[in-house]
C-alpha positions as CSV (number, residue, x, y, z in Angstrom):
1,X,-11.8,-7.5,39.3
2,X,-9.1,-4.2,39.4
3,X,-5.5,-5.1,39.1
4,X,-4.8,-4.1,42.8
5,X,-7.1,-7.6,43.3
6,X,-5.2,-9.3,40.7
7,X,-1.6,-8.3,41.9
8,X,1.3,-7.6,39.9
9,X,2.3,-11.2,38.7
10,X,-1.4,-12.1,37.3
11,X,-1.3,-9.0,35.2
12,X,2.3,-9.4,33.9
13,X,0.8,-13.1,33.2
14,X,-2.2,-11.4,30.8
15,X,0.5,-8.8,29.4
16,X,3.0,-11.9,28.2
17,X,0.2,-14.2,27.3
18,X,-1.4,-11.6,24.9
19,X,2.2,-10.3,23.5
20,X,3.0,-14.3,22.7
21,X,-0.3,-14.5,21.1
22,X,0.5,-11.1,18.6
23,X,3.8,-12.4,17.6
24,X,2.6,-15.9,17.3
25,X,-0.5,-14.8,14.8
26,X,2.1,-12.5,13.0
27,X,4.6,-15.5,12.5
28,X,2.6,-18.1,11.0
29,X,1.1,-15.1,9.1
30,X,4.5,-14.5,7.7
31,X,5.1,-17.7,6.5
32,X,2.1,-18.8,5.2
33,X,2.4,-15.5,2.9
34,X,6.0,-16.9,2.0
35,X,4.9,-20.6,1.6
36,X,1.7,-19.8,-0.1
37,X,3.4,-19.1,-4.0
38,X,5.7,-21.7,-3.6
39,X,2.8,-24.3,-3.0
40,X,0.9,-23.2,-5.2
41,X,4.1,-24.1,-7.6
42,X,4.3,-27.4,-6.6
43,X,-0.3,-27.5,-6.8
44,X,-0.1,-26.4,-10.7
45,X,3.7,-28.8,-11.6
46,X,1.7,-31.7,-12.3
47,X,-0.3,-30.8,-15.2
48,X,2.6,-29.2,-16.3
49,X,4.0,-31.9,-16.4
50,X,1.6,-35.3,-17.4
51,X,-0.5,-33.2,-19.8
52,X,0.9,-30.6,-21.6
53,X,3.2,-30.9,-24.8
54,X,6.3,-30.0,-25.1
55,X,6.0,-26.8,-27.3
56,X,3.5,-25.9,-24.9
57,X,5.9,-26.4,-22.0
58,X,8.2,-24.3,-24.0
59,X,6.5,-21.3,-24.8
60,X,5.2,-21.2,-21.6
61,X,8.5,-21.2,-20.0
62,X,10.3,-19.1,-22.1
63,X,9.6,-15.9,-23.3
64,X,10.9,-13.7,-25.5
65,X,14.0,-16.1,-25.4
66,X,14.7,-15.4,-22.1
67,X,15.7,-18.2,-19.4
């Protein structure tokens, strides 16, 4: 099938169809980039956390003597 078969309104139809689809994909792209470190945060806080000492909690979080 040509686009004179389709007509005007079935290929604007295609056009916005595939353009929603690109900014879609790049969205959640976009914020699973931005989510991703913070989960990973939240993944890794509960060993921290239960099984670690203190003076390991603390020379892991501060270094150099800086907060």
């Amino acid at each position: 099938m040509n686009v004179e078969q389709l007509g005007l309104p079935a290929v604007m139809a295609v056009m916005t169809h595939g353009f929603m689809l690109f900014w879609a994909v790049l969205v959640v792209t976009i914020a699973a980039l931005s989510f991703g470190p913070s989960f990973a945060h939240v993944l890794e806080s509960i060993p921290r956390l239960k099984q670690w000492s203190p003076e390991l909690w603390r020379e892991t979080t501060v270094f150099n003597a800086q907060f």
